[in-house]
Backbone bond lengths (Angstrom), bond angles and torsions (degrees), N, CA, C in turn:
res aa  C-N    CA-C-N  psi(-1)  N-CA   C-N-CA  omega(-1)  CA-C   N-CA-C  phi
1 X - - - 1.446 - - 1.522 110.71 -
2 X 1.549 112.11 -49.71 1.571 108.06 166.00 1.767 130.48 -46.72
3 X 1.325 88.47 -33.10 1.646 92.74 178.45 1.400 112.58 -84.53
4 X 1.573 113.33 -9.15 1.728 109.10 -176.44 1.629 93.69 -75.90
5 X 1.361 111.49 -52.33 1.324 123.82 -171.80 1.622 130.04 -64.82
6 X 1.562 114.85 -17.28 1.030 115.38 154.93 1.630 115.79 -94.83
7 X 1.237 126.08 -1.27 1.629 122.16 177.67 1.708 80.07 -77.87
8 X 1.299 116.93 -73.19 1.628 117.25 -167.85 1.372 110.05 -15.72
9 X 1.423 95.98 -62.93 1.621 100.10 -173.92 1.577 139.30 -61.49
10 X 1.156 76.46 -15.18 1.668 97.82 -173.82 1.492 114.60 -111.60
11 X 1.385 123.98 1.55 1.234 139.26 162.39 1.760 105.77 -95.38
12 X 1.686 125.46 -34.35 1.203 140.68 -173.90 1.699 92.23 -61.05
13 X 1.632 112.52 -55.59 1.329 120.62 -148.80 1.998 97.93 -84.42
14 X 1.282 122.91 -24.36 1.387 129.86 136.04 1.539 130.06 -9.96
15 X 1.515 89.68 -83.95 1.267 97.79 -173.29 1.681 125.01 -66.33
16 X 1.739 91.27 -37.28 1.978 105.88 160.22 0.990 115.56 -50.63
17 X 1.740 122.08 -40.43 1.548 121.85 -174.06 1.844 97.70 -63.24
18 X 1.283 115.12 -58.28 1.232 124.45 -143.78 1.726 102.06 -74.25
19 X 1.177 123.63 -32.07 1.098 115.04 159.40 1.540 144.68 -81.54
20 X 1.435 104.43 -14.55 1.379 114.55 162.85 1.258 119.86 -86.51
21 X 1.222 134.88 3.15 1.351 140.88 154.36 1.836 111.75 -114.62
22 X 1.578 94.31 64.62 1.654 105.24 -162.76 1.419 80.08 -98.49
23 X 1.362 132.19 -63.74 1.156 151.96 -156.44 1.731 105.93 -34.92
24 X 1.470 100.92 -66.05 1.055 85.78 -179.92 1.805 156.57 -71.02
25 X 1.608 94.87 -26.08 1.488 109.39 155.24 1.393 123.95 -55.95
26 X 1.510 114.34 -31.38 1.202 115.46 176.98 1.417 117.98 -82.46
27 X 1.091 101.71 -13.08 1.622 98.89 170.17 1.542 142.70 -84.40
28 X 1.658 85.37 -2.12 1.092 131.70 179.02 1.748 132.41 -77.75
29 X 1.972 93.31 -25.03 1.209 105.35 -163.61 1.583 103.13 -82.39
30 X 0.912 135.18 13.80 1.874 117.23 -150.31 2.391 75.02 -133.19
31 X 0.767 119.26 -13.21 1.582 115.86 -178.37 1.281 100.82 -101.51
32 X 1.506 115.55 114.65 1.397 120.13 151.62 1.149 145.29 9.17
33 X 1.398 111.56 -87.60 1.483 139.65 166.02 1.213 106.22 -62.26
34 X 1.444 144.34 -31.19 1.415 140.91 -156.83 1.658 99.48 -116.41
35 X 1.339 125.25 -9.40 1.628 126.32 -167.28 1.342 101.27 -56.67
36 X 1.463 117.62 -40.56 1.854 121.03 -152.83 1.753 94.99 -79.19
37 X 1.123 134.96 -3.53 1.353 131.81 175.11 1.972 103.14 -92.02
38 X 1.433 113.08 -40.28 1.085 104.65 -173.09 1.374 112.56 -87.12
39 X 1.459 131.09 14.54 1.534 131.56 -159.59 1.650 80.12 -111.29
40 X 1.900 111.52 -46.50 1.593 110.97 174.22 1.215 126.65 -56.81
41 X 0.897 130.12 -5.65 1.441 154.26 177.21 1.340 103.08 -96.28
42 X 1.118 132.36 -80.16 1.705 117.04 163.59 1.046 120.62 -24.23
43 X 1.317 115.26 -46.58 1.466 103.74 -164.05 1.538 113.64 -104.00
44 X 1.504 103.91 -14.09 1.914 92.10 164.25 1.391 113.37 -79.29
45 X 1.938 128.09 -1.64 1.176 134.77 -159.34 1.689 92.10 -93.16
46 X 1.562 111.62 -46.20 1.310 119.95 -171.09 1.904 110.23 -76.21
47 X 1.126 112.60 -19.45 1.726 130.23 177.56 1.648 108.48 -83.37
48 X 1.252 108.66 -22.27 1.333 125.84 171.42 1.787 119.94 -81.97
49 X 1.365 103.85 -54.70 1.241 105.72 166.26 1.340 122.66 -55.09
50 X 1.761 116.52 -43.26 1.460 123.26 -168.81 1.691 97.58 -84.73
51 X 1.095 132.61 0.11 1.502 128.64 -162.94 2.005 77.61 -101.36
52 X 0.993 139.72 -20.09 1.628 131.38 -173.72 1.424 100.19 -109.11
53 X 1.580 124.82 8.53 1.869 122.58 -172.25 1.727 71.48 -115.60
54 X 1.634 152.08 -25.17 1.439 160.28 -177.97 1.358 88.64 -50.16
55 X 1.741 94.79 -76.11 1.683 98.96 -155.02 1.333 109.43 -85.26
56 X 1.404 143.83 -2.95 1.306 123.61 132.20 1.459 136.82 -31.45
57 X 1.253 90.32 -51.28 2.063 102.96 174.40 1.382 110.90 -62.93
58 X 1.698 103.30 -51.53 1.391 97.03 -178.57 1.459 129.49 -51.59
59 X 1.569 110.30 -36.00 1.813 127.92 -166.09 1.506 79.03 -68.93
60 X 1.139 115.95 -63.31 2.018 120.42 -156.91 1.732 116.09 -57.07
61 X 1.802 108.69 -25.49 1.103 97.19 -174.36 1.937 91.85 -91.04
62 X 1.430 113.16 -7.17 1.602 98.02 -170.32 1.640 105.13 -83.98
63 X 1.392 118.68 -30.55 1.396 132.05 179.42 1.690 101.08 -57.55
64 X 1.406 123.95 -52.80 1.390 99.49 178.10 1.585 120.30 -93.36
65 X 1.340 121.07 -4.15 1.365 108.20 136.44 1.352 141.65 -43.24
66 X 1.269 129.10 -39.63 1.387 165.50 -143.97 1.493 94.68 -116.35
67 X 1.697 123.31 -32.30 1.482 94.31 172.12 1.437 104.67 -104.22
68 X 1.016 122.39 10.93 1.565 129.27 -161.63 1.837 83.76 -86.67
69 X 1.716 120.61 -61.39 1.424 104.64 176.51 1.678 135.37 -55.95
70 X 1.395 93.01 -19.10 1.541 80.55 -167.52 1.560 124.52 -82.09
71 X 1.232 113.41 20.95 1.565 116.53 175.81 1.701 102.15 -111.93
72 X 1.737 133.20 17.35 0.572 133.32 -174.00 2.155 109.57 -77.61
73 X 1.035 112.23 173.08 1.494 117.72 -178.39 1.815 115.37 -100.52
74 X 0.924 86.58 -27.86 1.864 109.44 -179.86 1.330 121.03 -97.79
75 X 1.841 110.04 103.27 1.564 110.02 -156.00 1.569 105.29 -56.35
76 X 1.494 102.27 -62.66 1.060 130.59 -176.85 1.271 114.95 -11.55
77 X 1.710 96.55 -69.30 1.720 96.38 -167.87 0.918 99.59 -89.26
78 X 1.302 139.03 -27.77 1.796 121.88 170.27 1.391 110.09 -46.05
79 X 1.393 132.04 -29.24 1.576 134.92 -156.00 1.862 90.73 -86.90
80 X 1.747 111.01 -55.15 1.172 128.56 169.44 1.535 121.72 -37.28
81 X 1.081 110.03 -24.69 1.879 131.84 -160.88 1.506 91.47 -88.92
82 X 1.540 93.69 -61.24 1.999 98.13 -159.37 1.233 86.38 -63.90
83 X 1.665 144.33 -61.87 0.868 123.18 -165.29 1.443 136.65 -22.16
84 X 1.518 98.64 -66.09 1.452 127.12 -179.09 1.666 96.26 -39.67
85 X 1.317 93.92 -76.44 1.881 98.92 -160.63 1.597 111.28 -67.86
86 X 1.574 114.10 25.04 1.263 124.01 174.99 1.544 107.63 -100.40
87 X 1.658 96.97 -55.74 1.480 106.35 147.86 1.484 127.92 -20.76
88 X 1.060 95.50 -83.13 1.860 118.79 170.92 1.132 113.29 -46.36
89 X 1.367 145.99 -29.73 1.771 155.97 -149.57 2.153 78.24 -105.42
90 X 1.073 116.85 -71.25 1.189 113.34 179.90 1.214 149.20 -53.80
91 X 1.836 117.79 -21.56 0.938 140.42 141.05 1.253 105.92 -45.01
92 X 1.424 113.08 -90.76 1.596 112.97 -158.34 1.561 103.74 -56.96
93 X 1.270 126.46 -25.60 1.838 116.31 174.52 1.598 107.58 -43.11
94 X 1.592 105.41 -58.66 1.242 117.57 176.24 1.694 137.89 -59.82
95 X 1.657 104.74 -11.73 1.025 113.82 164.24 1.535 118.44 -108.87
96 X 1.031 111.97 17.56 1.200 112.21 -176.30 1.561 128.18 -95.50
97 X 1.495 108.08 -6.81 1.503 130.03 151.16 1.439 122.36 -61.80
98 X 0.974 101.29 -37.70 2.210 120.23 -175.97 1.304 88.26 -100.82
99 X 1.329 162.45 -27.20 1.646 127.05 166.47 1.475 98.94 -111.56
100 X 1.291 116.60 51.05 1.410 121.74 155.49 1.463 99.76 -120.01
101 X 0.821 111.44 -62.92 1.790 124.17 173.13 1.816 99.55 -55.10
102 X 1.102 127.66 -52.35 1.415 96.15 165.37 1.627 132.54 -84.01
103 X 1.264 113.21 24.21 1.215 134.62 157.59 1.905 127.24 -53.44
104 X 1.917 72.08 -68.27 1.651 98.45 -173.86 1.709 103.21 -86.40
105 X 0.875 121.48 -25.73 1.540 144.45 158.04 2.132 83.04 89.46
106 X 1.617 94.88 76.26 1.702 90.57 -176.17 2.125 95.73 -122.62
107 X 0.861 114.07 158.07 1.364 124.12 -147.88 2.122 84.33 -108.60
């Protein structure tokens, strides 16, 4: 639960960072020499957005996994099951920053 709540937070304090310093990449885009910073900025802004459309899918496909076990008869492996795809729900949370960013191909 601590680690849900500090990713939150620290993805919250992200996105505040990343948009309050909008100004300046974008001011960036219309100059030559300075464009390739503001196109990176688009595109870590747009790798950012799709990295939170990731972990939507991810929570939604683990929730009906997760209800699919619990009408099972066998504690064990039902307990064994959630585990796993708790495992799995956390992995891909965690990768889901790095194949968003290699999506948009943003640095």
């Amino acid at each position: 639960m601590e680690t849900c709540r500090s990713n939150a937070v620290r993805r919250r304090a992200l996105t505040l960072l990343v948009t309050s310093l909008a100004p300046i990449p974008m001011a960036s885009m219309m100059n030559r020499e300075w464009g390739q910073m503001g196109q990176n900025y688009l595109r870590s802004l747009f790798a950012l957005g799709f990295q939170a459309f990731l972990i939507i899918v991810c929570v939604a496909i683990y929730a009906v996994l997760v209800q699919s076990i619990a009408v099972e008869t066998d504690v064990v492996a039902a307990i064994w099951t959630c585990i796993g795809y708790t495992v799995l729900l956390c992995f891909s949370l965690f990768k889901s920053g790095g194949v968003a960013k290699q999506i948009f191909n943003a640095h």
